[in-house]
N, C-alpha and C positions, 0 to 999 in steps of 0.2 A: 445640712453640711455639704462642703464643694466635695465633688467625686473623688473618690480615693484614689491617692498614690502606691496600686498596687503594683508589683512585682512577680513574679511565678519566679521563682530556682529551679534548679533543675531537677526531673521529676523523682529523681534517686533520695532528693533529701528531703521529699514529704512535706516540703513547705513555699508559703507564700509569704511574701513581706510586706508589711502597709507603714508608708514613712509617714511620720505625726513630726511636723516641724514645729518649734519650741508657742508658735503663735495657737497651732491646734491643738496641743498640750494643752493650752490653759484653756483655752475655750471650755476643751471636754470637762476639766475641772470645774469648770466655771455652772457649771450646767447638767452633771450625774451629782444624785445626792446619793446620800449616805442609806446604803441597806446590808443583808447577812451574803449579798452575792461574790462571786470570786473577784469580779470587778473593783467591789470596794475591800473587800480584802486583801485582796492580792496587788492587782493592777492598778489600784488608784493612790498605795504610797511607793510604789516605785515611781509612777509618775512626778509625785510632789515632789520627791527627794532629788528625782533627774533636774527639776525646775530652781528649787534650792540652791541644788550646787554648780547651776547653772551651765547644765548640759545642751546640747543641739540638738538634732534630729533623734528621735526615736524610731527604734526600729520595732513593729509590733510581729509577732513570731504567728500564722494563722499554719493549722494544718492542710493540704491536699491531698493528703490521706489517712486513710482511717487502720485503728491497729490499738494494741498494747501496749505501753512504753516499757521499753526492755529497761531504763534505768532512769529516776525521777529527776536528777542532776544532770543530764546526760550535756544539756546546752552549756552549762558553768564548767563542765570538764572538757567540754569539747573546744570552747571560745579562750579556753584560759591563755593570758598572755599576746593577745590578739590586740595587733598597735591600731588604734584611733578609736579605742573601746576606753569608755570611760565605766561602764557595769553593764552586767549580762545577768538575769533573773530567769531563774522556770518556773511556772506559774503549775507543774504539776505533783500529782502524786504518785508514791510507789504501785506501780502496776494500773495505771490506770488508762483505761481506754479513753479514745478522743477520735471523732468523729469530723473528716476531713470534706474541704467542699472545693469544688472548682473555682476556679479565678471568677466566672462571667456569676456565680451564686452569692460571694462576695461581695461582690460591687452592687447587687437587687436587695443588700440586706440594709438595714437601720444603725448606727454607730452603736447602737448600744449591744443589738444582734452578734456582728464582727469581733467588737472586744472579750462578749462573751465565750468567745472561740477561741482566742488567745492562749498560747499554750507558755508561753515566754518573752522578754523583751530584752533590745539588744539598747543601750544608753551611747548615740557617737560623741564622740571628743569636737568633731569638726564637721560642718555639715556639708563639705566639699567630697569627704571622705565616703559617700552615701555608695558609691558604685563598690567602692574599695572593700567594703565589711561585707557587702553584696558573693563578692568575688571570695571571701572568706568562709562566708558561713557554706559557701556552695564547699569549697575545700575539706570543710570538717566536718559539716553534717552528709558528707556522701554515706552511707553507711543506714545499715538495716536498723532503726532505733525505734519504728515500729510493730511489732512482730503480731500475728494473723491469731494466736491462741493466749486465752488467758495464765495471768502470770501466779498461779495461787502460793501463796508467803510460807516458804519452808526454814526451818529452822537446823542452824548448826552449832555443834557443840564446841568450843575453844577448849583445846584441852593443851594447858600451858601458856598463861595470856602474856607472856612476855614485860616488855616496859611499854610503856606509854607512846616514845617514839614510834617504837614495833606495832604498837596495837590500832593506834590510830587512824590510819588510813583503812583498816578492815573495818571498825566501826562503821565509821562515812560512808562507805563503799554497801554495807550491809543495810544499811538503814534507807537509801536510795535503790537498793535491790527486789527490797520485800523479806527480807532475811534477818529472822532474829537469832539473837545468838545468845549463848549459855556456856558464860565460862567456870573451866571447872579445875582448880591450882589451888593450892597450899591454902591452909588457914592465913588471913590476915594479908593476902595478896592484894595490893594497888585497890585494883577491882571487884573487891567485896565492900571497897566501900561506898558508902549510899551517893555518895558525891555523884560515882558515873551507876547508880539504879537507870538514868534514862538511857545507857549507851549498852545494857545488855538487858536478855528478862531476866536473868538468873543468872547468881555466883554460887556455885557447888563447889563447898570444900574437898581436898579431895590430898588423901596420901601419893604424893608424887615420886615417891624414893626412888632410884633407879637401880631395882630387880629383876630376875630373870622372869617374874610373874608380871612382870608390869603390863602387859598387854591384856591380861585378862584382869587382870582390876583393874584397868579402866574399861572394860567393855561389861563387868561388874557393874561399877557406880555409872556408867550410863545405861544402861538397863536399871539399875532402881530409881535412877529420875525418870526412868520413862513411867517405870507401873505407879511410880507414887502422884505423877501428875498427868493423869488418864489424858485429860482437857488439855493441856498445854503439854506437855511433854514430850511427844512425836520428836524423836533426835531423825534427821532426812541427811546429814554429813559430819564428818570429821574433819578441823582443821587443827596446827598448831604451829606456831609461831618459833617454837623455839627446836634446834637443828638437831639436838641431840633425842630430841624424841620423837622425829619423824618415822622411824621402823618404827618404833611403839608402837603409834598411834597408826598405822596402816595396819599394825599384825590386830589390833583392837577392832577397828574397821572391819576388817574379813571376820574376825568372829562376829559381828555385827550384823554382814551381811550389806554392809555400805560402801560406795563406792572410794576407789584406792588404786593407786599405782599398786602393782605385784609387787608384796613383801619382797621376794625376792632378788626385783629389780632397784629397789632401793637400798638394801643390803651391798647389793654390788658397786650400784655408785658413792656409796660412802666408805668403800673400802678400795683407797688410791690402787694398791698392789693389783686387785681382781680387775678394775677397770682398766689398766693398762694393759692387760689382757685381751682387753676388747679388739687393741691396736697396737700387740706388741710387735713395734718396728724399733726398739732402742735397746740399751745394756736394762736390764731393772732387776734388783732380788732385794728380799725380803727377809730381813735379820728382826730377829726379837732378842737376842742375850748379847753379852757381850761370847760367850764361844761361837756364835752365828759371826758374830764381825768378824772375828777372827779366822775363822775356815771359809767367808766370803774372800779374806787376803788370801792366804795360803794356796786356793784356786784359783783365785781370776786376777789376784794383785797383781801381775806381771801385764797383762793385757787392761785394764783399767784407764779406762781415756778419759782423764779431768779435762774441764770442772763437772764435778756430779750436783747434783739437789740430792738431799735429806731430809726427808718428812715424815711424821705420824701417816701410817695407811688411816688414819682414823682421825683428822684434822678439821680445823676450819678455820680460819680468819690471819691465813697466814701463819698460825703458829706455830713455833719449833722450825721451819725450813728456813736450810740454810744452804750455801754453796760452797762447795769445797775444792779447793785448786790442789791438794795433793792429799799423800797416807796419812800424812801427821794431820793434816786438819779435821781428816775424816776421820781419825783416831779420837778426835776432841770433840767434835759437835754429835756423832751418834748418841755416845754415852750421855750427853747432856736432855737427852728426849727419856732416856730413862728415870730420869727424877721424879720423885712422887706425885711434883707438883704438875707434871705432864701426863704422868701417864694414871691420873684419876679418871682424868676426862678421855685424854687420846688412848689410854693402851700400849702394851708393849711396842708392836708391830712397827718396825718403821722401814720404809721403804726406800732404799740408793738406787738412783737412775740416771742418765745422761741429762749433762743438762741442755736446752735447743735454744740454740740464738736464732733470733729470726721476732719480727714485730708479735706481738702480746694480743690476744682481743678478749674482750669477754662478748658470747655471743649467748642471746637470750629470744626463745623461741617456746608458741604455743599448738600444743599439737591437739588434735579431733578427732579419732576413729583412725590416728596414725599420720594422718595430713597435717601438713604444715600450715598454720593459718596466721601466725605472723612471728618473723624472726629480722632480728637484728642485730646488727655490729657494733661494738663501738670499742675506740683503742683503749687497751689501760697501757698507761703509759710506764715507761719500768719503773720498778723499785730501785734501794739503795741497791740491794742484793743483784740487781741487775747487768753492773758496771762489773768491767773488767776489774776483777780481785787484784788484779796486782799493781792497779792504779791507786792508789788511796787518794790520789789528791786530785781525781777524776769525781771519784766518788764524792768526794766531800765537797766540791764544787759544782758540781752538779745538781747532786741528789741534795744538798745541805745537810743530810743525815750523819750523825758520828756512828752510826751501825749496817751493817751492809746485810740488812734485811731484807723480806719479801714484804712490806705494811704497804698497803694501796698510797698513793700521791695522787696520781687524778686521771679520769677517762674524759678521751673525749667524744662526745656524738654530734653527727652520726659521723662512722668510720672514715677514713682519708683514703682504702685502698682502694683501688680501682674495683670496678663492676664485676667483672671477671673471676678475680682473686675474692671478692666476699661470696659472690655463685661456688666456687667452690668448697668456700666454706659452707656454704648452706648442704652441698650434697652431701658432703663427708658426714657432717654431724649429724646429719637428720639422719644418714644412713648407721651410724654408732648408735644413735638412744632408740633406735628400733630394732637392732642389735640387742641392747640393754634391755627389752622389754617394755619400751616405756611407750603407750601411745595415745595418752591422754594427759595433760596439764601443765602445767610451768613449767619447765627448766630452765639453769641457770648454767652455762656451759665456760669453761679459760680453754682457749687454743694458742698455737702459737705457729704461724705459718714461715717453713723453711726456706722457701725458693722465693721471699715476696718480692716485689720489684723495688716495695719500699724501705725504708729504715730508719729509723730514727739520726737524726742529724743536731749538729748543733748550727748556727746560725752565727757570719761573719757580722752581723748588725744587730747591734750592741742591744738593741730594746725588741730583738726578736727571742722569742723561748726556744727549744730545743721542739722541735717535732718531726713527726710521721713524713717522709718527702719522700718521691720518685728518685729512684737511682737510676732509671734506665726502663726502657722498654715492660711492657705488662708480661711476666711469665707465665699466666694462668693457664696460658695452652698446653707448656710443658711440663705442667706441675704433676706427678704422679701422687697418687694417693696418701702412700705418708707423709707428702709434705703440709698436709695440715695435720700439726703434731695437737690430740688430745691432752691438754692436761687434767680436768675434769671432768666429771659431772656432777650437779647440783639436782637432787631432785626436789627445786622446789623453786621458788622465785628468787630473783635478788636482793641483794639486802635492802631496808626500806629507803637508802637513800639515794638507791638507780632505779627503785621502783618510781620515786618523787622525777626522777629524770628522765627517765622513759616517757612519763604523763604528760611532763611538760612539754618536751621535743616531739612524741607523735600523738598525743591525747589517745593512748592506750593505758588504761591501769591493771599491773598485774594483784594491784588489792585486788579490786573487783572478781578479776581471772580468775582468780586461787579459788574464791569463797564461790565461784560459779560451776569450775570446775569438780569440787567437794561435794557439790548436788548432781552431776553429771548434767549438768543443764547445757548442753552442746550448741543448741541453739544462741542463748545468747553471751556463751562463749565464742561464739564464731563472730555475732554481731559487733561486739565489742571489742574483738581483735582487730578492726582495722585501723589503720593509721589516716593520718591524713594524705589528702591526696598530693601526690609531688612530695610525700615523704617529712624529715624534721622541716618544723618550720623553723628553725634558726640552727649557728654553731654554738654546741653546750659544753661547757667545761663544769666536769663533776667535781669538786676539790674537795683532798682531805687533808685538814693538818693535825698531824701524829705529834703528839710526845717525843720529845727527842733525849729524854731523862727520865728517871727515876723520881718519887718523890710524892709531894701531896701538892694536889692544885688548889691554888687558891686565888683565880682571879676572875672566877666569875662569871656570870651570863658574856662573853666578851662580843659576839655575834653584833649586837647593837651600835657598843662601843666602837668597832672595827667600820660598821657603815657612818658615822659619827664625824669617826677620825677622818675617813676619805671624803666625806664630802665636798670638800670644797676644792679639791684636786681632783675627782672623778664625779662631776656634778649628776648625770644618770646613775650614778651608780645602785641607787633604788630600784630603780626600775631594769636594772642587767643583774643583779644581784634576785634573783625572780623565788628564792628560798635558801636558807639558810639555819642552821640551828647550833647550840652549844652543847658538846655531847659528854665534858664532863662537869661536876658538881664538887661546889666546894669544900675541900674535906677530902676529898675523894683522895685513896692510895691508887698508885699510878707505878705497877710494876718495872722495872729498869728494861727499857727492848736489847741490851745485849742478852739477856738472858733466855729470849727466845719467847718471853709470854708477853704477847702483846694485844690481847684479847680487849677490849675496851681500851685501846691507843688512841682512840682519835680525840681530839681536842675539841675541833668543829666540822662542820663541811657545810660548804658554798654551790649552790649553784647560778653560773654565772652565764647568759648568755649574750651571744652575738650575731647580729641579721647583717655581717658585713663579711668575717673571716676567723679561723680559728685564731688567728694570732690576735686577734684585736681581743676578743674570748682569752686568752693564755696572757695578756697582758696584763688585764685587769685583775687574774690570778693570783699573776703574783705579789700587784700589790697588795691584794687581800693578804697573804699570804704571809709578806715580811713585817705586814703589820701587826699581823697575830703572835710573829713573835717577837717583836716590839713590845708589846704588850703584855705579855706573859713572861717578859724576861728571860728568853729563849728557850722556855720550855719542849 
């Protein structure tokens, strides 16, 4: 064979590259037969299928160093959405050591030796583009993905397996870990049936009621899966997917002796009222009856500076908050969070506070022994409930909503503030959730910064969206400390469909995190928090489109149909449109959002990118957008 076209990257990402141009493709074919080696299992139908579909250069992925692989997928999440990639394959397994050789060892070996080495291969679109994927894989593979001790396969218990959406990417994520998992929820749950047997090792039934014992029967039925399965059994963490049983399953944890955020630091973040506490720089009290409302007016009604927010101290997904521009309206929305149908879930407790204009972020950060090892900005941009109350026809052209809610519409990443202004968001918060007790795992954080420089704007040109723009000068120097106003804390990740956006924009997965965090595995918690180098590779628009009605849907997987319909007026649109899903089912009751429950509101969500500018990104939004409600008949 003629001498290799090797490459060395740079020594950070542990690899060397050997380019097989589509000529020494075949050859190689032409001339390894068929045996039980990785070559012919692995790497000899990647190669066919590259030649099939009539790919260029191949890239073959060799190690130059030696180690553990902290994750088996690590190159297919790392490469994802990487332009003049036609497929990217890892040729390894969960925890599996690979044995790295210098450039000048390579080149003394026999093709068959080389390939045997092969840990992954990269499929180019174009064989011009050979420096360019070069220049990429250096970008995303910088990052520790070999680690120096072995990775022995611990097992965690799902206690509350959610939906399918929710569940999914912890599956993937666990199965390229080395991490098996055993879920354990309700008779007859999704997941006890044998369909996903290959996606856990065990479905344990398990009484889920939500009692004041709950934490001790679940740390009950995992202690008797432990003694009844000597051999498999070993529970090493606790996760759960779903929000409302996060203290549970932490206070479960500590009698377990497993590792957990302090019960008591999750307690606080899930209860709005104590958390503003953390930072009370604003009006905020705490009514549970209606004589609470009423002796809140009777004292403070005189000095009371609308608009206020109104919410369950005991919330999630936006529900029940509302904004109120004077007494009468706040007369009408409190008592509305006392209905049965709120306070099952949320609780009496609700909380009136000031409300803070100033740009929205959700900022999401993973901590280590209290260090911050990756944190991020991105805008959510406002809700209907956002617009000034006493515009309605602001509102309704804007927002297009007929309810002036708080229900997500869309983020986008990464951030538009200036450097500055997200520095100091990073000090404040990191400096609250260490406050909070928190200094290991996911969080998922809403602030809203007072003094920003920027503001949401609408745009004199006609085909531009409303966005985040400079008003003037960066203020972050004069920014004092409450002016990054807390609106929560999240002790946990984000919901699954900014964890999907996070992945894509910096090839960090907080699936992975969560379920690595849950074993206290710091090591390749650290590894795998980094991002790419130079940050998102493209501008992300997250989209959600909500319900704007009451009723039963009935129009279907519409996801498909909507890339369908645009084709031929947004011919990439495949390829910018990088995930997408249909989030309700037909049949499905669809609660009315004036009423404040908007808990499964979203219809669908898009993620749309763009390698040029947010607005080319927010364009294409909204045509997805009006199409979706084209299509559903303006649901």
């Amino acid at each position: 064979m003629p001498s290799y076209d090797l490459h060395q990257l740079p020594s950070v990402t542990g690899m060397i590259v050997l380019n097989l141009s589509p000529a020494s493709v075949s050859q190689f074919l032409l001339h390894h037969g068929e045996d039980s080696s990785l070559i012919s299992r692995r790497i000899i139908p990647f190669l066919r299928e590259s030649v099939l579909v009539g790919s260029g250069l191949i890239k073959i992925l060799l190690p130059s160093s030696s180690g553990f692989v902290v994750q088996s997928d690590i190159l297919e999440r790392r490469m994802v959405d990487c332009l003049d990639v036609a497929r990217t394959q890892s040729f390894l397994v969960p925890a599996q050591h690979i044995d790295g050789c210098h450039v000048n060892e390579y080149t003394a070996m026999e093709v068959q030796q080389v390939m045997s080495r092969c840990f992954g291969a990269v499929a180019v679109q174009a064989e011009d583009a050979s420096g360019q994927i070069n220049e990429e894989l250096s970008k995303r593979m910088s990052l520790p993905w070999l680690l120096p001790s072995p990775i022995p396969r611990k097992r965690i218990a799902i206690v509350g397996g959610g939906s399918l959406f929710k569940l999914k990417g912890f599956l993937d994520a666990a199965a390229s870990l080395n991490i098996a998992l055993v879920v354990f929820d309700e008779p007859g749950h999704w997941m006890s049936n044998d369909l996903y047997a290959n996606s856990r090792e065990n479905f344990v039934p398990t009484d889920m009621s939500v009692t004041a014992d709950l934490p001790s029967r679940f740390a009950a039925a995992l202690s008797d899966y432990q003694n009844t399965n000597e051999e498999r059994g070993r529970i090493d963490g606790l996760y759960t997917l779903d929000e409302h049983l996060i203290s549970y399953v932490s206070q479960a944890a500590t009698l377990l002796g497993l590792h957990t955020s302090p019960p008591d630091s999750i307690a606080l973040a899930q209860n709005k009222f104590r958390t503003r506490q953390l930072d009370a720089n604003v009006y905020c009290r705490l009514v549970s009856s209606v004589n609470d409302l009423e002796q809140l007016l009777v004292e403070d009604g005189p000095r009371l500076s609308y608009p206020l927010i109104v919410k369950p101290s005991k919330g999630w997904s936006s529900e029940g908050v509302w904004k109120v521009a004077n007494e009468q309206e706040l007369r009408t929305r409190v008592p509305m969070l006392w209905q049965d149908a709120f306070t099952a879930w949320h609780g009496h407790d609700v909380v009136i506070e000031t409300y803070i204009d100033g740009p929205e972020v959700d900022a999401n950060l993973v901590l280590v022994n209290g260090e911050l090892v990756f944190f991020e900005v991105n805008d959510d941009f406002p809700s209907p409930g956002d617009f000034d109350i006493t515009d309605k026809d602001r509102i309704s052209t804007l927002s297009k909503a007929p309810v002036a809610n708080f229900v997500e519409t869309s983020n986008m990443l990464p951030s538009a503030l200036p450097h500055d202004e997200i520095e100091a968001l990073r000090q404040k918060l990191h400096q609250l959730v260490l406050t909070a007790g928190f200094t290991n795992g996911v969080l998922h954080l809403e602030a809203k910064l007072r003094n920003s420089s920027c503001r949401y704007t609408e745009s004199t040109e006609s085909d531009e969206q409303m966005d985040l723009k400079p008003i003037g000068p960066s203020k972050a120097a004069d920014m004092k400390p409450e002016d990054v106003f807390l609106i929560e804390i999240n002790p946990r990740a984000p919901g699954w469909q900014e964890i999907e956006a996070t992945a894509h924009a910096y090839g960090v997965s907080y699936y992975s995190l969560g379920l690595l965090n849950a074993l206290a595995d710091t090591a390749r918690v650290s590894s795998l928090s980094q991002p790419f180098l130079g940050g998102a590779q493209y501008h992300l628009q997250l989209l959600f489109v909500s319900a704007h009605k009451g009723g039963v849907y009935r129009y279907g997987d519409i996801c498909p149909t909507v890339l369908s319909k645009l084709a031929t007026s947004a011919k990439d649109i495949k390829a910018r449109v990088v995930k997408c899903a249909t989030l309700m089912e037909d049949g499905q009751d669809v609660p009315d959002p004036r009423t404040g429950m908007v808990y499964g509101n979203f219809i669908a969500y898009f993620l749309i990118a763009s390698r040029n500018d947010r607005q080319d990104a927010m364009r294409l939004g909204r045509m997805v957008e009006n199409t979706v409600r084209v299509l559903t008949d303006g649901f």
